[in-house]
C-alpha positions as CSV (number, residue, x, y, z in Angstrom):
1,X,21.7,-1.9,15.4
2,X,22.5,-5.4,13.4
3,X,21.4,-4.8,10.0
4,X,18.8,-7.2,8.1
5,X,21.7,-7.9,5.5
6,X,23.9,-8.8,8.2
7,X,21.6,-11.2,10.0
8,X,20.9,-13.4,6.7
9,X,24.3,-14.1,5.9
10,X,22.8,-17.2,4.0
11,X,21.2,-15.1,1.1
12,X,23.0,-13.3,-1.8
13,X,21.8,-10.1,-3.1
14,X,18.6,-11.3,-5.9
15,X,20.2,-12.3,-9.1
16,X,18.3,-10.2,-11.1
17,X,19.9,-6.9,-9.8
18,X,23.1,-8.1,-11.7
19,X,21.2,-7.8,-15.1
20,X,21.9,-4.2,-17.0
21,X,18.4,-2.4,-16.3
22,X,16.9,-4.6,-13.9
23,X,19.2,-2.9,-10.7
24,X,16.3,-1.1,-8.7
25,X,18.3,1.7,-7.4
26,X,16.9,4.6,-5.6
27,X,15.4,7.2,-7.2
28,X,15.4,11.1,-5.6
29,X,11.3,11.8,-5.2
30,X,11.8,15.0,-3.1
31,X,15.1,16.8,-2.4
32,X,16.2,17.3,1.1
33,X,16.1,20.8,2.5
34,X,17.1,22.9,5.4
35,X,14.0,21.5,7.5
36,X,15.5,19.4,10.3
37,X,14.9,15.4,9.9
38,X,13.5,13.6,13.1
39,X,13.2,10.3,11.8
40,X,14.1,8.3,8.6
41,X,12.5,4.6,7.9
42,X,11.3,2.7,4.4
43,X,8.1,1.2,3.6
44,X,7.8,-1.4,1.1
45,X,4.5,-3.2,-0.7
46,X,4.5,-6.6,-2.1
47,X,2.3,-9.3,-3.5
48,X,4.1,-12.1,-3.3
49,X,2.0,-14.4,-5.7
50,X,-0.4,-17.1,-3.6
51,X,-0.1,-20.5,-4.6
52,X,-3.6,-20.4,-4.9
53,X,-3.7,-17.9,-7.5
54,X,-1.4,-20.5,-9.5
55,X,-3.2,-23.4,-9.5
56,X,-6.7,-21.4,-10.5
57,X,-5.3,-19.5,-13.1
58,X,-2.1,-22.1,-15.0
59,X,-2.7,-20.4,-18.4
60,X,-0.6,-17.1,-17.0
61,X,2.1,-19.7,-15.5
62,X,2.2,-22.2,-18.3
63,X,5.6,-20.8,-19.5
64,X,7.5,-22.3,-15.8
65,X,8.6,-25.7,-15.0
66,X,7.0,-27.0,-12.2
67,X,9.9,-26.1,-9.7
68,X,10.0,-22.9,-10.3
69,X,6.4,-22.2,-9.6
70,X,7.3,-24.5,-6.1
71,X,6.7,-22.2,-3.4
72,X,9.9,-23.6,-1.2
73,X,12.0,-22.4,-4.3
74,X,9.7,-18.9,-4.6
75,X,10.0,-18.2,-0.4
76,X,13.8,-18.1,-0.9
77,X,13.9,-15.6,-3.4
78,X,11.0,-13.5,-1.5
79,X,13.6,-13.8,1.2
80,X,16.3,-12.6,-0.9
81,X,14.7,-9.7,-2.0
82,X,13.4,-8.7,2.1
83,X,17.0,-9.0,3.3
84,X,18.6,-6.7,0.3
85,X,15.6,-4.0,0.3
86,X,15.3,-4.1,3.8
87,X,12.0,-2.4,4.8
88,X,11.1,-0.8,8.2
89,X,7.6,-1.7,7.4
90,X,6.5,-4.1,4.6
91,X,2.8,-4.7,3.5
92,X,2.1,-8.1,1.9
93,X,-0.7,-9.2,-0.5
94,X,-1.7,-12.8,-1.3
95,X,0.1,-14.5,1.6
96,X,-1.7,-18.2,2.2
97,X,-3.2,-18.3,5.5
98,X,-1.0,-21.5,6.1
99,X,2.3,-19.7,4.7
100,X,1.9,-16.7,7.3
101,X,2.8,-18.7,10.2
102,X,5.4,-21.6,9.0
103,X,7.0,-19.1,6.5
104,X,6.6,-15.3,6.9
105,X,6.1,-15.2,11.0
106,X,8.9,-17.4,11.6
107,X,11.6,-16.5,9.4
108,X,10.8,-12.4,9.9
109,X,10.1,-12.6,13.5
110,X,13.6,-14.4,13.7
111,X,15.4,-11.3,11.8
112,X,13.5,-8.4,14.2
113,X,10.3,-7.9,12.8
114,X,6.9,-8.2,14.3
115,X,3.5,-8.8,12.0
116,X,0.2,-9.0,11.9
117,X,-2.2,-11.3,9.1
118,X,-6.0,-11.1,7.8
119,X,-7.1,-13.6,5.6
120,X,-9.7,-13.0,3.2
121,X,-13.3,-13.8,4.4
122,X,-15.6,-16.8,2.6
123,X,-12.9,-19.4,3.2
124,X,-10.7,-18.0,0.6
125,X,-7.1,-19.1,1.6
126,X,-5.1,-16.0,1.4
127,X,-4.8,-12.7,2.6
128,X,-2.6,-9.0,3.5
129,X,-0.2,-9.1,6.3
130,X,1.9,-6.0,7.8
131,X,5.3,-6.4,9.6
132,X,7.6,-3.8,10.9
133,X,10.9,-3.4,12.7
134,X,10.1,-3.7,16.4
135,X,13.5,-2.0,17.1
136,X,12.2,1.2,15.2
137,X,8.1,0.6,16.5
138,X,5.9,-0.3,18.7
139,X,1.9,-1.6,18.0
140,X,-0.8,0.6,19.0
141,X,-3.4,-1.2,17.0
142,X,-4.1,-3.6,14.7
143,X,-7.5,-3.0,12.8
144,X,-8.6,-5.7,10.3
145,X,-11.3,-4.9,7.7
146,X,-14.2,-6.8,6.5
147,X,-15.2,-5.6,2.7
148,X,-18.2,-8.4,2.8
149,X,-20.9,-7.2,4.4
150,X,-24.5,-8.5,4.3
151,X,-27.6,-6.4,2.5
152,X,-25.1,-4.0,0.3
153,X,-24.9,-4.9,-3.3
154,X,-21.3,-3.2,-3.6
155,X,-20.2,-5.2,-0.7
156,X,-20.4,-8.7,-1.6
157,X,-17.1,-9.5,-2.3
158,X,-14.2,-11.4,0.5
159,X,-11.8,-9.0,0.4
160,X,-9.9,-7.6,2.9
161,X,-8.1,-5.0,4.6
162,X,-5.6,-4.6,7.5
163,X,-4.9,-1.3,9.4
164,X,-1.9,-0.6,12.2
165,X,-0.9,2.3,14.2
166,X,2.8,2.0,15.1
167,X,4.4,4.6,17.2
168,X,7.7,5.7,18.3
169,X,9.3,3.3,21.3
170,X,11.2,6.8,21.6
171,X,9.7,9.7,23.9
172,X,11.8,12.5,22.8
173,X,10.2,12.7,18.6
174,X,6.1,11.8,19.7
175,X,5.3,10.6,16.3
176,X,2.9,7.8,15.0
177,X,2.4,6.3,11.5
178,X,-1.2,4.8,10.1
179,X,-0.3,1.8,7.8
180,X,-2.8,0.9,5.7
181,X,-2.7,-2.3,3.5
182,X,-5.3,-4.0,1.2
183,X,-6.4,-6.1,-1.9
184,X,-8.8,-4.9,-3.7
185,X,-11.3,-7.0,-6.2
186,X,-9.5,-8.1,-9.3
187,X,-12.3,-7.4,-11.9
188,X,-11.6,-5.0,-14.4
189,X,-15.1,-3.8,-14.9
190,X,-16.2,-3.7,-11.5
191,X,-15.6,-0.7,-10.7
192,X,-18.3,0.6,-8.3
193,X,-17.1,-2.8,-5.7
194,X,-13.6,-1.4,-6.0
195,X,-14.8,2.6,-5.2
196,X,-17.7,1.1,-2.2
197,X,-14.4,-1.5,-1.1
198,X,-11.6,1.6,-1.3
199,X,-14.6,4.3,0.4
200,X,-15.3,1.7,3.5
201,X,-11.6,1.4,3.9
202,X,-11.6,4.8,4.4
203,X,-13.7,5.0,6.7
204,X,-12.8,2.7,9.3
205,X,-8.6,4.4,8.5
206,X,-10.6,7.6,9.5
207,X,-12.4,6.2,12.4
208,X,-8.9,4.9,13.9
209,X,-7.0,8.0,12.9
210,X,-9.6,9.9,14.9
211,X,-9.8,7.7,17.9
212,X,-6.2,7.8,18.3
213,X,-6.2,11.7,18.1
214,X,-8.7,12.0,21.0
215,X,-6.5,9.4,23.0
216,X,-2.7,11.4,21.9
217,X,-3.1,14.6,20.7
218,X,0.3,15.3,21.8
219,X,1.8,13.2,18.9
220,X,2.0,13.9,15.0
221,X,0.3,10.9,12.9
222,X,0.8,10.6,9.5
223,X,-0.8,8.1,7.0
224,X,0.5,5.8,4.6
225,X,-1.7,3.5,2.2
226,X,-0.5,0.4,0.5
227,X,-1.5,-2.7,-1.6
228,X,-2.6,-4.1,-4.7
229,X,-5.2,-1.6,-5.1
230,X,-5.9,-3.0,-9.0
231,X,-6.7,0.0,-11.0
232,X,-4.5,2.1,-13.3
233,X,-2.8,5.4,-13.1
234,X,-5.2,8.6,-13.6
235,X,-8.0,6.7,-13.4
236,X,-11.5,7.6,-11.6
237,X,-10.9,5.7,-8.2
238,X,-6.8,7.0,-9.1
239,X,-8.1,10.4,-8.6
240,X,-10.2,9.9,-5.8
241,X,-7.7,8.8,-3.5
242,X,-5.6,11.5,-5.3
243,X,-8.1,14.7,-5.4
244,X,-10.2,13.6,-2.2
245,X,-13.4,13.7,-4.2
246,X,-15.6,11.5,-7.2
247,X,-18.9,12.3,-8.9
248,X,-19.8,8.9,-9.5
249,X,-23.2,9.1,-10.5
250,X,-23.8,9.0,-14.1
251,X,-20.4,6.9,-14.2
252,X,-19.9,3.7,-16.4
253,X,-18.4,1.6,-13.6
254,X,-16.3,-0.5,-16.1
255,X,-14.3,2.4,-16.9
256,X,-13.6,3.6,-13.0
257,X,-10.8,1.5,-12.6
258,X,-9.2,2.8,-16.0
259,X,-8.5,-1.3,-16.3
260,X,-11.4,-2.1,-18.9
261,X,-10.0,-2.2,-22.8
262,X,-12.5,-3.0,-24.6
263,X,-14.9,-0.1,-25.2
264,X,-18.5,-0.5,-26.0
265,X,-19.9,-0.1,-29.2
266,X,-22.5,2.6,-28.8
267,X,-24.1,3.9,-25.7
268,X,-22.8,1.3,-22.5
269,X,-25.9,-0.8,-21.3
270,X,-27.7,1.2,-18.6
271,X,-26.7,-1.4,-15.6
272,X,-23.4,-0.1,-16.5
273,X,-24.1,3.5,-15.1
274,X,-24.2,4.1,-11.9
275,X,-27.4,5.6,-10.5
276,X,-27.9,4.7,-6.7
277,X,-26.5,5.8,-3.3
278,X,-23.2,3.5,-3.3
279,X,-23.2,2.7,0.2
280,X,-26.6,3.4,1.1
281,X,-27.4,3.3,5.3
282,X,-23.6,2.7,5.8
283,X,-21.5,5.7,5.2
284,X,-21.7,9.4,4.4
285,X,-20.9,11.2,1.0
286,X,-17.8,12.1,3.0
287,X,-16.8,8.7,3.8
288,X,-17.5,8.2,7.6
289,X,-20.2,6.2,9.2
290,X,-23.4,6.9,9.6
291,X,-23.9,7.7,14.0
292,X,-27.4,9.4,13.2
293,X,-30.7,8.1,11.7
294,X,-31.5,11.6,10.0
295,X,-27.6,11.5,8.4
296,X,-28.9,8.9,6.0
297,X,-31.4,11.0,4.2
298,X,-29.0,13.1,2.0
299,X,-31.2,15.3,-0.9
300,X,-30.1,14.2,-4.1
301,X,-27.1,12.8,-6.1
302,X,-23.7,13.8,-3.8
303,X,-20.2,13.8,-4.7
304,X,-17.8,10.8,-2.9
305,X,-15.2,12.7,-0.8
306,X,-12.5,11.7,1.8
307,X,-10.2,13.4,4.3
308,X,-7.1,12.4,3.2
309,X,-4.9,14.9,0.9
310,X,-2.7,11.4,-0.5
311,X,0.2,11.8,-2.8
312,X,1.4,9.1,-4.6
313,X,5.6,8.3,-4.3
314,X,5.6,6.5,-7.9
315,X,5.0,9.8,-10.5
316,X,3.8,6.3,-13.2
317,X,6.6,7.2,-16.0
318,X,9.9,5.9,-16.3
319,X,13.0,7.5,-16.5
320,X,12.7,6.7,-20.5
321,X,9.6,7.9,-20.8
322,X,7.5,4.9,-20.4
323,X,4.7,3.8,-18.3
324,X,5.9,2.6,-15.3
325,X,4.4,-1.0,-14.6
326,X,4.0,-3.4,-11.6
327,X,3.2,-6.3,-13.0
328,X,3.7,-8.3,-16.3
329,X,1.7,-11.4,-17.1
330,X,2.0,-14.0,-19.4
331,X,-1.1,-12.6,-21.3
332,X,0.1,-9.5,-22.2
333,X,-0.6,-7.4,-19.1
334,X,2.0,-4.5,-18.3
335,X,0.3,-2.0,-16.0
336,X,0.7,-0.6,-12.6
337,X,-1.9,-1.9,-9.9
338,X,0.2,-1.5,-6.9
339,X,0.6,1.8,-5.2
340,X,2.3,3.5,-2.0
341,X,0.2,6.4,-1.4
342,X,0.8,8.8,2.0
343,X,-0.2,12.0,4.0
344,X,2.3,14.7,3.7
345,X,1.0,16.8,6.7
346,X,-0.5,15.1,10.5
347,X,-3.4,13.9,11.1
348,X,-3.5,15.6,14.0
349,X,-3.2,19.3,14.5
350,X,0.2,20.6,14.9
351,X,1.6,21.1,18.5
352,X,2.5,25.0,19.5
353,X,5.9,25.6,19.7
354,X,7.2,25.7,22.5
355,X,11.3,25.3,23.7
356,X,12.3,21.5,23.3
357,X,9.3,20.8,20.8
358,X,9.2,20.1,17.1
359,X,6.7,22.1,16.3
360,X,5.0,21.6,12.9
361,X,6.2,18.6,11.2
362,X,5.6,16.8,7.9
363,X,6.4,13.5,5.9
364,X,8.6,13.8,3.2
365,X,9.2,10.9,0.7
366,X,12.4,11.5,0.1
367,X,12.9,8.4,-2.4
368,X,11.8,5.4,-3.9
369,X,13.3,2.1,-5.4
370,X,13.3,2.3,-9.2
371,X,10.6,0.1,-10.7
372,X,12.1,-2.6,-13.3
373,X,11.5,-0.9,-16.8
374,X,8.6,-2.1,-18.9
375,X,11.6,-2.7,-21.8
376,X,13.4,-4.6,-19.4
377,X,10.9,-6.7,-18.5
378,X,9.9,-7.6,-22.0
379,X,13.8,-8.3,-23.0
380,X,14.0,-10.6,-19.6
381,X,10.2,-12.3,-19.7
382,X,7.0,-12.5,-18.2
383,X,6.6,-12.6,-14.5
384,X,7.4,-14.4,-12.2
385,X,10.7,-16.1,-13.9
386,X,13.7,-18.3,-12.5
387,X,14.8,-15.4,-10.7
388,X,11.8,-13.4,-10.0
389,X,9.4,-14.9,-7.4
390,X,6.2,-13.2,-8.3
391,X,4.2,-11.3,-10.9
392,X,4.4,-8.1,-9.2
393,X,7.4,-5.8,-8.7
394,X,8.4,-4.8,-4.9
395,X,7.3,-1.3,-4.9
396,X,9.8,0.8,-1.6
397,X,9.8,4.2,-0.6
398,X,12.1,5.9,1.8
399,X,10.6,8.8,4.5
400,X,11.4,11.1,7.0
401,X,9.9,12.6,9.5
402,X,10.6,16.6,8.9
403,X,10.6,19.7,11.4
404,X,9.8,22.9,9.9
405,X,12.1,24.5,12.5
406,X,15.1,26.4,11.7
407,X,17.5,25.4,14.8
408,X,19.2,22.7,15.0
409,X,18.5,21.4,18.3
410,X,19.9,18.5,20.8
411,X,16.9,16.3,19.2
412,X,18.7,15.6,16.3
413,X,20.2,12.1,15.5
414,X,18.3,11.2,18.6
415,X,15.6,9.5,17.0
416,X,15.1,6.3,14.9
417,X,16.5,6.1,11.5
418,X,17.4,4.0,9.0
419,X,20.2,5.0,6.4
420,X,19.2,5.1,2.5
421,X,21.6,2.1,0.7
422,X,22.5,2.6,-2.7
């Protein structure tokens, strides 16, 4: 298989890497063990910075000449940093709708990758787009995601989100992975849109996980969710998608997303707390839709919940014992917003085992590409910077499909893999 690297002979390595304590090596997340690998790929997640996003907000760019903020001079960096990292799968965030198909389609279609876009709804310009090896997968569905929708207070907002199933061109490993990939609302204290956005996105993941169950319940499908997902670390929506579950009534929605810094004095005003159903005559407490009449009547105040046990790759501490951070704006910002969150165990029930089957099989993040130090960044600048094209950090994991079997059977190195670089 012709490598990524290889096929962009054009573009050097980012010159950042060369900097002491901006290299973004790998980093071990979970050791390898005697469990036989089936398959071995990389997901990255990435916002790239809309132009859009520059020209309404110049106070967080003031510090860059005009030409750096250029986007023909940012694309080619973007493009260095794809071609050294080299994802499998890649999930964008702030892509303009008129940079998806002269930029991102054409020159990453051109190196092996297929995609698919959603702009954001209202005639705002930008929006999340996923692309993936087509060497290494094939499309089973592409599922974009509405956030707006009309006669729901906590849905108001254009946001978006973008769901594909991509299986295995490979019959002998019958595997399938859910990529998930959103943006969600930027304000820092409003925090019920970003649980109502992050629960409805749930639901239509669950919805397509379960279709896809009924239609293969031969294969193992495992689910991995990406994006700018703007909240912090240990926060209340943090540990939703973490501990499956929320009590959100009572809550001071400025504090959900854990992004809000200035406390109130006193007792927080009472349209601050949140009292009401959150997605009332839309989903459950268990976030799926509603298919009855009578499922809408739920007695009293219940718990959020959702079915998916997520761990996050990034443990959100440095190596030197800071806070690990994604972003780092001109105003002072450090913080992580952007995540890579996944499914250790199937969707689907495990197969029986049977001679020339897998049997049970898991996903295993077996490492991730070291975040830029929030030292670092301070020494080097605010992002982005002459050699850094946006004011995120390109967040990449590496996973492997895992058998629980003990033999070592004529499946192995018969699937798709990609190798780890250092």
């Amino acid at each position: 298989m012709t490598s990524f690297r290889a096929a962009v002979p054009r573009l050097a390595p980012p010159p950042y890497l060369f900097y002491p304590g901006l290299e973004r090596r790998w980093k071990t997340v979970v050791e390898a063990n005697s469990d036989v690998s089936l398959a071995t790929f990389t997901v990255a997640t990435y916002n790239v910075l809309s132009d859009e996003q520059i020209r309404l907000n110049p106070n967080l760019y003031r510090h860059l000449p005009p030409w750096v903020l250029s986007w023909e001079y940012r694309f080619r960096h973007l493009l260095q940093e794809i071609a050294y990292f080299k994802p499998d799968i890649v999930c964008f965030q702030e892509i303009d709708n008129n940079h998806y198909n002269t930029y991102f389609e054409r020159h990453l279609g051109s190196q092996g990758y297929e995609g698919c876009y959603k702009r954001r709804t209202g005639e705002k310009p930008d929006g999340c787009a996923i692309f993936w090896n087509r060497r290494l997968f094939e499309r089973h569905l592409v599922h974009p995601v509405e956030f707006k929708r009309d006669g729901i207070a906590t849905l108001d907002r254009d946001n978006v989100g973008l769901i594909s199933i991509l299986t295995t061109p490979t019959t002998h490993h019958r595997h399938a992975l859910c990529i998930v990939n959103t943006h969600l609302l930027y304000n820092e204290k409003r925090g019920e849109i970003k649980l109502a956005q992050l629960a409805l996105l749930l639901a239509e993941t669950d919805r397509a996980c379960s279709h896809f169950r009924r239609t293969h319940p031969d294969r193992h499908l495992f689910t991995i969710l990406c994006g700018d997902l703007n909240l912090m670390p240990f926060s209340g929506i943090y540990n939703f998608i973490h501990r499956q579950r929320i009590d959100y009534h009572g809550a001071n929605r400025t504090m959900l997303s854990g992004q809000s810094r200035r406390a109130s004095s006193g007792e927080p005003k009472s349209s601050y707390i949140l009292s009401s159903p959150l997605l009332p005559k839309l989903l459950t407490s268990d976030c799926k839709f509603i298919e009855k009449e009578e499922e809408e009547e739920e007695k009293g105040p219940r718990p959020l919940v959702h079915s998916f046990p997520f761990v996050s790759v990034y443990g959100h501490v440095s190596e030197r014992g800071n806070p690990e951070v994604t972003t780092y704006l001109l105003k002072g910002t450090q913080e992580t917003v952007d995540y890579i969150f996944y499914t250790p165990h199937s969707f689907s029930p495990p197969l029986p085992r049977r001679p020339g089957n897998e049997g049970e099989c898991y996903l295993r993040a077996n490492a991730k590409r070291a975040l830029i130090d929030r030292d670092a960044l301070r020494y080097h600048g605010y992002l982005p910077n002459v050699y850094m094209p946006s004011d995120h950090q390109l967040l990449q994991a590496q996973f492997s499909i895992v058998s629980r079997r003990t033999y070592r059977g004529r499946g192995r190195g018969r699937g798709w893999s990609r190798k780890r670089d250092t």
